[in-house]
Structures are given as C-alpha cells and as structure tokens.
C-alpha positions in Angstrom: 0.0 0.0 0.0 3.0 2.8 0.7 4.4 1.8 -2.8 1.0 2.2 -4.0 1.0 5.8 -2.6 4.6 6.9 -3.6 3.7 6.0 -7.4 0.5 7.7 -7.3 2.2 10.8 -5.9 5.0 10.7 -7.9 2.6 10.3 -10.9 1.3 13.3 -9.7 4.1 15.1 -9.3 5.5 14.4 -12.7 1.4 15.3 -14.5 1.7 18.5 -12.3 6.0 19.0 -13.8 3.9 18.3 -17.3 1.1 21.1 -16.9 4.1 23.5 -15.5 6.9 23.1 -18.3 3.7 23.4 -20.8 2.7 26.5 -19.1 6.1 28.1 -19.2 6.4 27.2 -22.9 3.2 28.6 -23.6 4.3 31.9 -22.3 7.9 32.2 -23.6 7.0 31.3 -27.1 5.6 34.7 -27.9 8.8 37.1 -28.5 6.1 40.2 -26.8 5.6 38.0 -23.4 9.0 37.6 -22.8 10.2 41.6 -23.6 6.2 42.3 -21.3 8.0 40.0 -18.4 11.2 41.5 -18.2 11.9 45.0 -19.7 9.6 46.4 -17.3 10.8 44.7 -14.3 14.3 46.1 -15.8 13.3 49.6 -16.2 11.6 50.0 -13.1 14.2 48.8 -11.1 16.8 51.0 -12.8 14.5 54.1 -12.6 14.0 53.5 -9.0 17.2 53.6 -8.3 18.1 56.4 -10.3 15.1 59.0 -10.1 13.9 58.3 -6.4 16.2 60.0 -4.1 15.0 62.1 -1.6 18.7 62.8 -0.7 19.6 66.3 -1.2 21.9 66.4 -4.6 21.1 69.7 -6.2 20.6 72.7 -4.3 20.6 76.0 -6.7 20.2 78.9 -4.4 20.7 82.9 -5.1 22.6 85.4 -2.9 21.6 89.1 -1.9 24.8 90.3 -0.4 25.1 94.1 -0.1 27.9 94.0 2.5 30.6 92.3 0.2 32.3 91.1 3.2 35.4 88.1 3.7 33.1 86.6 6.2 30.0 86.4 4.0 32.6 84.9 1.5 33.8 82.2 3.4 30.8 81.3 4.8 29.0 81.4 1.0 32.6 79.2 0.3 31.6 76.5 2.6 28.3 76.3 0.9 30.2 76.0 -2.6 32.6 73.2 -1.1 30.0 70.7 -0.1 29.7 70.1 -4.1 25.6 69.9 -3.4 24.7 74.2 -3.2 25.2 76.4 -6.4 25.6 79.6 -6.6 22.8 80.2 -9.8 22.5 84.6 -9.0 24.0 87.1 -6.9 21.2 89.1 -6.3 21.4 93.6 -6.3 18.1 94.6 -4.5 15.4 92.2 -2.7 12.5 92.6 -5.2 14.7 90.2 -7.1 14.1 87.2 -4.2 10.5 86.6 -5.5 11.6 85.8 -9.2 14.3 83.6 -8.7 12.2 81.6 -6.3 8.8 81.6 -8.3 10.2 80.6 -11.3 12.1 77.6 -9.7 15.7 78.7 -10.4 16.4 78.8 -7.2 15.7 76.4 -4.3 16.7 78.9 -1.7 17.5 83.1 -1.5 20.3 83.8 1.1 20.1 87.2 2.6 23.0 88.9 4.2 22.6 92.3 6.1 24.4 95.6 5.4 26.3 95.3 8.8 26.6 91.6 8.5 30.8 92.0 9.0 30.6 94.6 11.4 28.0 92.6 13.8 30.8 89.9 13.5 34.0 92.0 14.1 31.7 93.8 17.2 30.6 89.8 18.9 26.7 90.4 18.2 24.4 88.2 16.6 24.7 88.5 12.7 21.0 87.4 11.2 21.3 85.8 8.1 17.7 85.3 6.5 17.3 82.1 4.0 14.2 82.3 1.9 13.2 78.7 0.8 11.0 77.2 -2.1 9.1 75.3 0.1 6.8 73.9 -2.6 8.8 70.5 -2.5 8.8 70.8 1.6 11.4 67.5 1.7 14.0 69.6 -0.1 13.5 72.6 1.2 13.4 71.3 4.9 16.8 69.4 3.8 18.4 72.9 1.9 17.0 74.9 5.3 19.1 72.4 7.7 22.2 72.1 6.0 22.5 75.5 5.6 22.2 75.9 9.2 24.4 73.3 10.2 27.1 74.7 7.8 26.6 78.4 9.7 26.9 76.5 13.2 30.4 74.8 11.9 31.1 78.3 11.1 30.6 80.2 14.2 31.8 77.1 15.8 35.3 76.8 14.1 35.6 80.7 13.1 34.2 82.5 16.0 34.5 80.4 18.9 32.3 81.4 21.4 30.7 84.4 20.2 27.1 84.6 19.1 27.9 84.5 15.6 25.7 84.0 12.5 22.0 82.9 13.2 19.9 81.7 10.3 16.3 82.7 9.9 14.4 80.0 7.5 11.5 81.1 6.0 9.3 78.7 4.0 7.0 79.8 1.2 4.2 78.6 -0.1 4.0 76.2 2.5 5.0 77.7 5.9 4.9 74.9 8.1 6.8 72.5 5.9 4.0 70.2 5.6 4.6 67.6 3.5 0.5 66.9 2.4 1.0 70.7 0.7 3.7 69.3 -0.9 2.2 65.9 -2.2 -1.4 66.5 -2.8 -1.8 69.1 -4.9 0.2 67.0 -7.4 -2.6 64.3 -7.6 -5.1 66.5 -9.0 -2.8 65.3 -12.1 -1.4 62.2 -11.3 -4.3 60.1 -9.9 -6.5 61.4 -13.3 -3.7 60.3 -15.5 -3.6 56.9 -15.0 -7.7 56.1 -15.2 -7.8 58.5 -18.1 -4.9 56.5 -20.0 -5.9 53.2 -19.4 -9.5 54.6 -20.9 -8.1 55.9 -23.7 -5.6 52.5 -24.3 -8.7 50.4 -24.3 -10.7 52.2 -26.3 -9.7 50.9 -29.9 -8.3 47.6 -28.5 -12.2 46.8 -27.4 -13.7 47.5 -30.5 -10.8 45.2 -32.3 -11.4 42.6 -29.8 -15.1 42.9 -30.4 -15.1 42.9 -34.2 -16.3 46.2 -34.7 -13.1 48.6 -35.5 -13.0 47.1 -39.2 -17.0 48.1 -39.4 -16.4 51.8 -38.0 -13.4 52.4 -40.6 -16.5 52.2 -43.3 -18.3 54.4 -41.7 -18.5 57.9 -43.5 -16.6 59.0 -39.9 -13.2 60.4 -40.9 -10.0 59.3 -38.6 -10.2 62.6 -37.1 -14.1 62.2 -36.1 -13.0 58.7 -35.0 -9.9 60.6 -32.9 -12.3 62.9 -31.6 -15.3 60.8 -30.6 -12.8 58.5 -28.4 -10.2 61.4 -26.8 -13.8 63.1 -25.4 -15.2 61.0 -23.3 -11.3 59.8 -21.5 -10.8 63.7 -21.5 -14.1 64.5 -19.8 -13.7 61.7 -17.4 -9.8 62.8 -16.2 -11.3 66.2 -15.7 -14.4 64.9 -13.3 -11.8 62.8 -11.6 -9.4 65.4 -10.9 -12.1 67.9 -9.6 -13.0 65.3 -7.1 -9.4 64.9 -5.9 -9.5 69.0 -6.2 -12.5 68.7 -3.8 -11.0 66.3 -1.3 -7.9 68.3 -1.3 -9.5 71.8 -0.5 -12.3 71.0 2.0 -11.3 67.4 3.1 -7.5 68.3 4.0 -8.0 72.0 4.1 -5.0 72.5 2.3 -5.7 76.2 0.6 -5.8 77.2 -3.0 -4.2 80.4 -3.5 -4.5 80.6 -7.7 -7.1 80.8 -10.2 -9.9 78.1 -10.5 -9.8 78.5 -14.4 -6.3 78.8 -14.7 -5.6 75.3 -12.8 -8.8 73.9 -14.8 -7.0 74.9 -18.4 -4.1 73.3 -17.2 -6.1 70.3 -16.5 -7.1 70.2 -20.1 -3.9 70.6 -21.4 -2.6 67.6 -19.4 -5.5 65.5 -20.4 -5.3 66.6 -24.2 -1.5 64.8 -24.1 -2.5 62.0 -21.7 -5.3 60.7 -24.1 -2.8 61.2 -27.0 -0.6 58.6 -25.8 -3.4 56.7 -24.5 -5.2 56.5 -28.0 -1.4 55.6 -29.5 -0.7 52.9 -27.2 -4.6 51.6 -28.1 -3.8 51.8 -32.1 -0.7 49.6 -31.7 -2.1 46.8 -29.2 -3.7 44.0 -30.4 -5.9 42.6 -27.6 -7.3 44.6 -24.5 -4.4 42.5 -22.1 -1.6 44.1 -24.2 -3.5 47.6 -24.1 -3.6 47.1 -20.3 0.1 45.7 -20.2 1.7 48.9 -22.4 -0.4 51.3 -20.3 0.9 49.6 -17.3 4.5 49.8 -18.9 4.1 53.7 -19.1 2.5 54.9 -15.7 5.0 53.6 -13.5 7.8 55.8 -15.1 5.5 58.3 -16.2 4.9 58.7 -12.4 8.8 57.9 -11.0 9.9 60.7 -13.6 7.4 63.6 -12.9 9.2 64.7 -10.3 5.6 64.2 -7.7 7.7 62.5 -5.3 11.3 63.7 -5.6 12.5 66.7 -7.5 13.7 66.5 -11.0 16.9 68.5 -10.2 18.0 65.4 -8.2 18.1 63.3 -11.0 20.8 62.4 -13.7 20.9 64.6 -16.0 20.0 61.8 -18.6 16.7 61.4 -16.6 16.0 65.3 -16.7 16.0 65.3 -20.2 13.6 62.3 -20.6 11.4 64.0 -18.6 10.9 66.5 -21.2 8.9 64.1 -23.1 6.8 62.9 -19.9 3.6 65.2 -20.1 2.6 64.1 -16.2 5.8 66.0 -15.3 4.1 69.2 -16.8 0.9 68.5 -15.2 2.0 68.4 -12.1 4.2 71.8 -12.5 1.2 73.7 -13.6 -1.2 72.2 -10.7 1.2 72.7 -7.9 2.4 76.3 -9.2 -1.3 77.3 -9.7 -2.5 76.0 -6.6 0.2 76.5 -3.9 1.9 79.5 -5.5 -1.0 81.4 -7.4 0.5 81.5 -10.7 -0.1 83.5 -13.4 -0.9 82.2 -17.5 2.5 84.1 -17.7 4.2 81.7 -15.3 3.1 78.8 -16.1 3.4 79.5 -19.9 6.4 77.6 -20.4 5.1 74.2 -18.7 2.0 74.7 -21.4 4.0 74.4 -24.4 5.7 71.0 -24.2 1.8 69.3 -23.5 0.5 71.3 -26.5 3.5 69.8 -28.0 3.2 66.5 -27.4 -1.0 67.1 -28.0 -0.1 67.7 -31.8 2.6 64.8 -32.0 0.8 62.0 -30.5 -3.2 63.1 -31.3 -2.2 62.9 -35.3 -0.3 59.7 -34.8 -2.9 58.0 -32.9 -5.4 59.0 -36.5 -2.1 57.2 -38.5 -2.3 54.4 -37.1 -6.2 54.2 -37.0 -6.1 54.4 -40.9 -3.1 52.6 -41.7 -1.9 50.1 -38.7 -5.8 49.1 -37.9 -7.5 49.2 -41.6 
C-alpha cells in the first residue's frame, strides 16, 4: 500500500511537472511575453534607483549680499565646497528674491545684512535670513538644515564662542513644511492620468477585440471624427476625476488654493489633451485589451517615478532630466502645484504649457495614422 501511494504521488508530481513546463512554454513562445515579463521589471528597477532620491543632490540657491564682506565669503565658500549648493545669481536689490524663487531657479535666497561683517567683528548676533522654495517641503526642509548646520560649523570653528551667524528659515508657499501641501496638490494630475490613459488605451483595442473597428473604418466618420469621438469621453472623465481629488484636497485636508480656478482647470485640459494622446497611440498599436492594459501599465510607473511628484527632477541624472521633457505628467503636475500652492499667473506657467500642447499635436495625429493605416 506505501508503494501504492509513492507511485501515485509521484505520478502526480511528474502530470503536475507536465502542466508547468507546458505553461512556461506557452508563455515564452511569444517574442512580446518575454520583452512584457522582463523589460519592465528592468526599467523600473533602474529608474527606482536612479530617479527616487530624496537625498539632497542639487541645491541651486541665489545670494543678496550688499555687504561684500570676507566673512560672507567664506561662509558662502563653505556652501560651494559641499559640491551639493550652487551659486545660480547674486542678487542687487530684494525685489529680485521673489523671481528667482517663483520661477524655480532657485531652491533657496540667502540674505545677508548691510552690517553683516561689522556685527561679527563687534561679537553680536549676525542674522542671516534664507528664503526657501518650500513647494517641495522634503527639499526645502533638507536645503534649510544644511545651511544651518554649515553656519553652526562656522561660528563654531571661526568665532568660537561668540554669538555669531543665526539663520532665519522662511518657507514659502507652505509655511509649516507640511509635506500633504507638498504631495497633494500633485494628484489633482497624477491620480486622473492613470484612469484617463488606461480609458483611452482600451478604447480601440475593445472595438478590435469585439469585431467592430473594421466596421467603423466604413463608416462615413473620418479618422479625425473617430480621434475625436474617443479622446472626449477619457478627457471628460480625467477632468471629473481630478475635480474630485480637487474637492478632497481643498475642504477634506483644508489644504488652501491660493491661484485661479480657471487657470488650474485649463491646465487640466492641457494635461488631459496629451495623456489621451498617448493613451489613444498605445490603443492603435495593441492588439488585444491584455496588451492595451500591459503597455499602459509599462508607461504609468515611469510616467509617475519621472514627474518629479515624489522627488525633484533636479535630483536626478541629467540623462533622466532630459527624458522628462517628453513625460507630459511632469508638466501637469508643474502647472497644478504652481497654480494652486503658488497662485500662478498664464505668464508663469506659460512655459510648462507648451511641451503638453506639443506632445498634443505629435501623439493626437499619430494616434489618426495608425487608425487608418496600422488598424484598416
């Protein structure tokens, strides 16, 4: 009776072996399954590791010195040495401050006083004020520290026991540092973007599936009707999404909106002009609804890793930064988190509007192409 049993499991085991090596076969025949099961584990991985770092690696900051003095030097020379602060402008008058901050050239304003030298040579206090781009509250809370810690080596090894140079930190846009300001803004964008692409990538890949694509190519509708009648709906449904998560955001977490409603909403459009561009592209070239799923899939993740929602896009390499140029979630959230932390003007945010209008009139005409030519 025991060899009974080990022969019938060990039939078992080798039917089971059978089914398993089929299986495997099955889903490394295909040349696509096997570049689906590992080029995105590959990618990920590497932009992981690469583009989220919430180390502080890239610390542009401006200086508004009027004094001129060797101590303001050195200390500024200190900064310099740790290879992480750059000096990006030296500053003549503090109406300048606002501008180099708004527009994201510098992470953080340092401030020296007149008498910054003479407080010094005299053994008073020396207030040094550091104005910090608080938008990104991780980096800024990081740029506010080290600077202080770099002024307390200073007074430590310089001055000795004199009161030295105190640092006065002063956040804007988010005062208290708080890292929901910093993060939630962003997925008015970010959380609409991924329902709205995987909409638009199943749009063309159901009716192939479904047998009807070939029937609506007859149809007296031109590709550009066809473009128009499935980018709508996907738009209109990112733009109800993100005014929910605009709703949660404002009354829910109280976090305030200091820009303009329409403003922030014409971003919106923008965004969801370029997302459903892809979308509809990624749709034309799939073949089933599983591949349309598995590309949009593909996308998101680095869509969302290179956006620069979590970490800042000056922390990456500079390979990544250039990539991101072509990632229009990065430009989304720019425009959201500008308009709605900062109150930004059409003027500011200008520049973030032309790379989605861009990659609008790039990827809505290829997604007609491949309609007509790929699909009929």
């Amino acid at each position: 009776m025991f060899r009974t049993f080990i022969s019938a499991l060990a039939d078992a085991c080798w039917r089971t072996a059978a089914l398993m090596r089929k299986e495997l076969l099955a889903l490394l025949k295909d040349p696509a399954n096997r570049i689906i099961l590992l080029v995105p584990a590959l990618l990920q991985a590497l932009l992981f590791g690469y583009a989220l770092s919430f180390e502080l690696k890239h610390a542009p900051y401006a200086v508004l010195e009027p004094s001129r003095s060797a101590a303001s030097a050195a200390l500024l020379a200190r900064l310099d040495s740790t290879g992480v602060f750059k000096r990006v402008a030296t500053l003549s008058s503090a109406s300048q401050i606002a501008p180099a901050i708004d527009s994201g050239r510098a992470l953080a304003v340092i401030t020296f006083p007149p008498d910054f030298a003479q407080r010094l040579a005299q053994g008073q206090a020396a207030p040094v004020q550091v104005v910090l781009d608080a938008r990104n509250s991780s980096t800024a809370a990081a740029a506010g520290s080290q600077i202080a810690a770099i002024a307390a080596r200073y007074n430590e090894q310089e001055l000795g026991l004199a009161p030295g140079i105190r640092v006065q930190r002063r956040a804007w846009f988010n005062p208290n540092l708080d890292s929901g300001w910093h993060l939630l803004p962003g997925l008015i964008a970010s959380l609409s973007m991924i329902q709205t692409m995987l909409l638009a990538a199943l749009s063309v890949a159901r009716e192939r599936e479904q047998g009807t694509f070939d029937q609506l190519l007859v149809t007296p509708l031109t590709p550009l009707q066809i473009l128009i009648g499935k980018a709508l709906p996907a738009m209109l449904v990112g733009l109800l999404q993100s005014s929910l998560v605009l709703l949660i955001i404002r009354f829910w977490f109280q976090v305030p909106m200091a820009g303009s409603l329409w403003l922030l909403y014409l971003g919106l459009l923008a965004f969801n002009a370029a997302t459903v561009g892809v979308g509809l592209s990624v749709s034309a070239l799939s073949l089933t609804m599983q591949q349309a799923m598995l590309y949009n899939f593909m996308l998101v993740m680095p869509m969302t890793l290179l956006s620069g929602l979590m970490t800042p896009v000056r922390n990456m390499p500079q390979a990544l930064q250039t990539v991101t140029h072509a990632n229009p979630l990065r430009f989304g959230v720019s425009i959201v988190r500008r308009v709605y932390l900062e109150g930004a003007t059409l003027a500011d945010v200008a520049p973030d509007f032309l790379p989605l209008l861009a990659m609008t009139a790039l990827s809505l005409p290829l997604a007609a192409w491949l309609f007509r030519n790929r699909l009929g």
